[in-house]
C-alpha positions in Angstrom: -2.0 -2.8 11.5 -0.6 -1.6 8.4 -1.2 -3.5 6.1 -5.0 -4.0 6.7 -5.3 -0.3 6.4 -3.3 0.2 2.8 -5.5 -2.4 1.7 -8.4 -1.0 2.9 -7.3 3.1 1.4 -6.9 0.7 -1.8 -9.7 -0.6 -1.8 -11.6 2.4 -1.1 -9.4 4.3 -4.3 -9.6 1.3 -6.7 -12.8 0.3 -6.4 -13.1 -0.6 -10.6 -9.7 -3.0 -10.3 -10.4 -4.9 -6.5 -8.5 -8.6 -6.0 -5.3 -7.2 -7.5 -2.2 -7.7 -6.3 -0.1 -5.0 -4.6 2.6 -5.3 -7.6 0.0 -4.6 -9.6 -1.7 -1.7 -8.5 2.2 -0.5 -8.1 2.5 -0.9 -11.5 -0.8 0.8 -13.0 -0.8 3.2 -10.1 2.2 4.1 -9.2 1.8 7.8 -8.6 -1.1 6.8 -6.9 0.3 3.9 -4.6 4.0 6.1 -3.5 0.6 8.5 -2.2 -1.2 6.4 0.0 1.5 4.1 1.2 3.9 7.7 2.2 0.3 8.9 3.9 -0.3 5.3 6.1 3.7 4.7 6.5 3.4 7.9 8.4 0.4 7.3 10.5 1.3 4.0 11.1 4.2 5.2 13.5 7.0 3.8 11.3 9.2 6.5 11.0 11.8 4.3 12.5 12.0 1.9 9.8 12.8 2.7 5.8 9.4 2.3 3.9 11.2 -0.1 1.4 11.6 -2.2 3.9 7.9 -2.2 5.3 6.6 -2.6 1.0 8.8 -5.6 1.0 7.6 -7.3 3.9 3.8 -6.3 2.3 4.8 -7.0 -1.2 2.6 -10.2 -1.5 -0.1 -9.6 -0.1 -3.1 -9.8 -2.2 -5.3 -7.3 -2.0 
């Protein structure tokens, strides 16, 4: 899904800051974060929905 594959491109980038949350990697990262999450939203297949929508519903998870 998803989600399990932002946190794993996170993981994989972030490698010095792992167990963050995904506010904070927003936060610190930003430039960063609008990246990967544009690059998975896309190869996830969810054209169809708005991506604030899909950060919202992924906004607390912990990484």
């Amino acid at each position: 899904p998803f989600t399990n594959r932002l946190r794993s491109e996170i993981m994989k980038r972030f490698v010095n800051d792992k167990g963050q949350t995904l506010g904070f990697y927003e936060k610190k990262f930003h430039n960063e974060m609008e990246e990967i999450k544009s690059k998975r939203f896309v190869e996830a297949g969810a054209k169809k929905f708005k991506f604030k929508e899909l950060a919202t519903a992924i906004k607390m998870i912990k990484i």
